[in-house]
N, C-alpha and C positions, 0 to 999 in steps of 0.2 A: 597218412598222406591222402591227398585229394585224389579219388577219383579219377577225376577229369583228366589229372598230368597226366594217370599211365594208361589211359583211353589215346590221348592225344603220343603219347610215345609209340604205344603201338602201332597206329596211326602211320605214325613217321617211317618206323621202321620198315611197314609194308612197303609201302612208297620209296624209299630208298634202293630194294632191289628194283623196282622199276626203272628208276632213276640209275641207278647202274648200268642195269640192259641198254637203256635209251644213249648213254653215253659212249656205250663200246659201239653202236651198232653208228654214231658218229666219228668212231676212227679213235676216241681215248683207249689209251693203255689203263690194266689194272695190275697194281701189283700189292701179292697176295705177300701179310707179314705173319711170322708165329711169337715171336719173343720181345721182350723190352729191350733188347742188347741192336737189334733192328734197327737204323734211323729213318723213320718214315718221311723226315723231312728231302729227302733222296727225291723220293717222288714226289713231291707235293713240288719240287721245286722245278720239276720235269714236266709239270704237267697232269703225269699220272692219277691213276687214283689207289689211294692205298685204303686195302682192306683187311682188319683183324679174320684170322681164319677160325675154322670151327675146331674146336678140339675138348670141350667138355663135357660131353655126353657119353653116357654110355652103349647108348645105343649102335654105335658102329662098333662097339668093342670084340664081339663075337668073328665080324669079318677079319677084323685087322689080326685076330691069333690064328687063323687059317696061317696067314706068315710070319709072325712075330712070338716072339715066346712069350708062355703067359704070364709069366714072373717077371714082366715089365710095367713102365711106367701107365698105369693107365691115361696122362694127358698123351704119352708118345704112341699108345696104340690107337684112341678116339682117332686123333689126327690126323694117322696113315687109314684108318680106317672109314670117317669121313670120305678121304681121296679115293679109295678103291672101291666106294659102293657109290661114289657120285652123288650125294646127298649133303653137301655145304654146297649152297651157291656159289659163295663167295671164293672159293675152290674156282669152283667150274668157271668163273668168271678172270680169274685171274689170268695175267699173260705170262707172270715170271714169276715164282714162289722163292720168297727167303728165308734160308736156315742157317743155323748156328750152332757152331759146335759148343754149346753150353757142357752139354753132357755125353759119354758114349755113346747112348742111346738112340739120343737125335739124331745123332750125325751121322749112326750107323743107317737109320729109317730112313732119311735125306735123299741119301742112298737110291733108296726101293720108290722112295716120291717120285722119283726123276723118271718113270714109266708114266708117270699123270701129266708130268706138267715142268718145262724148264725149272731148273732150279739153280737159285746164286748161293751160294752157302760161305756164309763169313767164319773167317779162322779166329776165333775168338783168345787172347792169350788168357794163363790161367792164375794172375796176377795185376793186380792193380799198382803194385809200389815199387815201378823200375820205368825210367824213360824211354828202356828198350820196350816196354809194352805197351806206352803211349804211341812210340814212333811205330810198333808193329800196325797195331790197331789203327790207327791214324791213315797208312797205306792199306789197309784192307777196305776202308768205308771209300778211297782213294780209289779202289778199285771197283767196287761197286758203285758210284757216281758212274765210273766210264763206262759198265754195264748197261744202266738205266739210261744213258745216253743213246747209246748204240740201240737199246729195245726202243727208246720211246722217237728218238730222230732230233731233240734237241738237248743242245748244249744247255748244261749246267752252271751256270755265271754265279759269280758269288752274290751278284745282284738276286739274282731266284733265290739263290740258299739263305741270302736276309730276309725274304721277305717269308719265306718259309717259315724261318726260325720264328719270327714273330707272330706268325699264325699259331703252331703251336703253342708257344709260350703261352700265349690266347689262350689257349683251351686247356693247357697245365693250369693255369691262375682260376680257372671257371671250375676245375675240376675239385681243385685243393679249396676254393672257399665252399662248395658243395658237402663236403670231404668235414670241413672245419664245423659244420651246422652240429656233427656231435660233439663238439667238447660242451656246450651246455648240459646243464643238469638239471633234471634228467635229458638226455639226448630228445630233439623232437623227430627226430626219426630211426628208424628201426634199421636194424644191419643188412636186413631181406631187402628192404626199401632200397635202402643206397645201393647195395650190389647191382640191384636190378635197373638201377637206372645208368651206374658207369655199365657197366657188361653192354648196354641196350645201343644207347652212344656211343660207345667204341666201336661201330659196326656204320656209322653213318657216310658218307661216304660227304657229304657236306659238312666240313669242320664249322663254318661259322652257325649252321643252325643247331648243331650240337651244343655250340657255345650259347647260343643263342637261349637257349632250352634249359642246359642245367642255370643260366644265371634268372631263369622265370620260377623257376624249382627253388632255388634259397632264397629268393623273395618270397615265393609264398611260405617255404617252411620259414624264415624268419619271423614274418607277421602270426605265425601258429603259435610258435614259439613265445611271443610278447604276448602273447592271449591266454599265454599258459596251457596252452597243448601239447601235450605228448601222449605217446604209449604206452610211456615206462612212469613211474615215481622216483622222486627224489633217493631212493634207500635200494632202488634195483641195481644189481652187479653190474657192473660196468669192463665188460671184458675185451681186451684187445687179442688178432687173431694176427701169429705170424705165420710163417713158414711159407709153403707155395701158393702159388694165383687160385684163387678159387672163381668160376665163374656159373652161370643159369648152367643146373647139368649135375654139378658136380655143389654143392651150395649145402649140401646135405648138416655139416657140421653147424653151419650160421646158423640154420632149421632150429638143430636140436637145442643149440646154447639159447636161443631167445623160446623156445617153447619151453622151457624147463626154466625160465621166469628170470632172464638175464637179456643184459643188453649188448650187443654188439659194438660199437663205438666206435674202433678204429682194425684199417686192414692195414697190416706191414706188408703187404708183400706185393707183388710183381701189378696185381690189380687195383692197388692200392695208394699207398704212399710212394710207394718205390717210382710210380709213373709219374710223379709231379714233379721234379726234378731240375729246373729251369736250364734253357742255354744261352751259355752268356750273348749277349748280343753285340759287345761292343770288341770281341776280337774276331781273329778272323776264321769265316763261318764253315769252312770244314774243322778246321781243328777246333774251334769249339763244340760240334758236332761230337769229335770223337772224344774229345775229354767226359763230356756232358755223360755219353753210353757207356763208355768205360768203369764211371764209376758207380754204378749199378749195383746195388750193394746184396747180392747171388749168394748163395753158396756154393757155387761153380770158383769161385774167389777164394784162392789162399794164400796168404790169408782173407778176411772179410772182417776188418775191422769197421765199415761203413754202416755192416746192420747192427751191429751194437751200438755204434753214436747215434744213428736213427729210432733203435726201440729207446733209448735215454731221451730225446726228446720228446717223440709220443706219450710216453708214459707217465712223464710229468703234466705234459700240456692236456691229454684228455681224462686225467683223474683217474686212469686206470686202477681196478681193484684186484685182476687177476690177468693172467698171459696164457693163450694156447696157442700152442703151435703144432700147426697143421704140416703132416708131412704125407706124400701118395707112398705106398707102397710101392719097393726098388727104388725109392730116388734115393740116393747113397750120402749124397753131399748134403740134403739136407737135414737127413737123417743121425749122420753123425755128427752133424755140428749142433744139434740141439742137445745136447748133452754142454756144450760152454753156453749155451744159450739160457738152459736151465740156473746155472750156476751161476750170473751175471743176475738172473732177475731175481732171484732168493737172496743172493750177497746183495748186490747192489740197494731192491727194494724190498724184499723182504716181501714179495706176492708171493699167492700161492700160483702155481705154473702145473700145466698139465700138457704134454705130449700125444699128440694120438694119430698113430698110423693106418691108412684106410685106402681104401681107393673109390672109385664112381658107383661103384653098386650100393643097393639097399642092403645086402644081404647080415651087414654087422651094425644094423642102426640101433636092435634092442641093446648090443652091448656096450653102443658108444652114448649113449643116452644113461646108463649106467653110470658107465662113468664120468660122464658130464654132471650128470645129478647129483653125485658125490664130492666132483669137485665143487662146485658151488655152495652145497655145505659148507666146506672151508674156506671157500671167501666170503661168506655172509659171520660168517666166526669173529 
């Protein structure tokens, strides 16, 4: 990848906490998000400004087990731990923080947030195939609208929530053709690359220059791509990564599968495909909203028939040669659902699949390099 793009990202990024500051210190609201189950469109249509929070690092991990036990999630300890050592901006900046009972975790940590910084915490049902969890879900985003109403001083009209929708959708279509540049073969860009440029943009605090940026990014990887550029060769592994968000931080595993002479190509998960998701536009804009988040396809979901239809399409469309799925150490749901997960891409496609539990630290990279290097053996087989 050029250079120049992640000079000019970085660039931006700087500028964006600027641009932040500049607009609270004008009287905007910011509201601070952690999960894709979250509609950001709430605020966009308020006015607000919504900002992904920090949570994949390790480096605040040490503070957040002062109160948390260690044998927890490391995205849920970073998080709370960010909050308590003051070290995410985007924290600091925020006027309302939202959480979600995805997991007991969260929602227990939510909890101990609510010393930082208000917090709206949505009741997430733990099912997607009953109308009573659409109409639940449906009166919870119901309720958070009247929230962000009341923080920010205006009314919510289905008129903002259209024009919302549409922004995002924006930046869903900019994202997924971004997203799309590796199904060529060989991919012309690297899984490092791409992560680094969604994670970077998700922090923008201007959607349209976001938009604006990843569609300057598939242009020029397009024109690379017809010139016959890439990183990889036609005969390099072509691996797709599911399980949870991986983001700058915590990235360790993309690391090791493309240094160990394989290609990254496709993310399934929450950082990934999962966020592209379209809302419909032509009904009406809260309950499209909430159909749109509810079907989120989590392992918070039981069942979770949506990330199997999901990795069936992926894995046809980007030529997939092999599947890992990534799961943090304590997350329970995704942990035991890789086990049918396994079993679906062995039956179904006959890859080889590799499972690996880990969390933010270095401390187990010799042994997951190991076994990385192993499996790759048997997809080059």
């Amino acid at each position: 990848m050029d250079f120049a793009i992640f000079n000019r990202l970085q660039q931006l990024s700087e500028q964006n906490l600027l641009d932040i500051a500049q607009a609270k210190r004008e009287g905007r609201k910011v509201i601070g998000f952690y999960c894709l189950y979250s509609p950001i469109e709430i605020a966009v249509a308020a006015g607000a400004i919504p900002v992904s929070l920090c949570g994949t690092r390790n480096d605040p991990i040490e503070a957040a087990e002062k109160v948390l036990p260690r044998n927890l999630c490391p995205l849920i300890k970073s998080s709370y731990g960010y909050a308590a050592t003051d070290t995410c901006p985007y924290f600091r900046f925020s006027d309302l923080v939202v959480g979600e009972t995805t997991c007991d975790g969260k929602k227990k940590m939510f909890e101990l947030l609510a010393e930082f910084r208000p917090i709206h915490t949505l009741q997430l049902p733990q099912t997607q195939e009953s109308d009573g969890a659409l109409s639940f879900w449906y009166h919870e985003i119901k309720k958070f609208k009247e929230r962000v109403e009341k923080e920010t001083g205006v009314m919510i009209t289905d008129e903002r929530l259209s024009d919302a929708i549409q922004l995002t959708n924006q930046e869903r279509k900019a994202k997924r053709a971004l997203m799309d540049m590796a199904k060529r073969k060989p991919s012309p860009i690297s899984g490092i690359e791409l992560l680094t440029i969604m994670f970077k943009i998700g922090f923008f605090m201007n959607k349209r220059s976001g938009i604006a940026l990843m569609n300057e990014v598939v242009d020029e990887i397009q024109k690379r791509a017809d010139q016959g550029e890439s990183p990889f060769h036609q005969k390099t592994p072509r691996i797709l990564l599911t399980g949870v968000p991986v983001g700058l931080g915590s990235e360790k595993v993309v690391r090791l599968i493309e240094k160990a002479g394989a290609s990254v190509v496709c993310f399934e998960n929450c950082s990934g495909y999962r966020s592209v998701f379209m809302i419909d536009e032509k009904k009406e804009p809260l309950r499209a909203i909430a159909e749109k988040y509810l079907a989120t396809p989590c392992s918070v979901m039981s069942p979770n028939p949506g990330r199997i239809e999901l990795l069936t399409e992926l894995i046809k469309e980007f030529s997939v040669d092999g599947v890992v799925d990534l799961t943090w150490q304590a997350c329970h749901t995704y942990n035991i659902e890789s086990f049918n997960i396994e079993k679906f891409v062995i039956n179904q496609f006959g890859l080889p699949f590799l499972h690996l539990e880990t969390d933010y630290s270095e401390s187990d990279t010799e042994q997951l390099r190991v076994r990385i290097e192993a499996f790759l053996e048997m997809v080059k087989e």
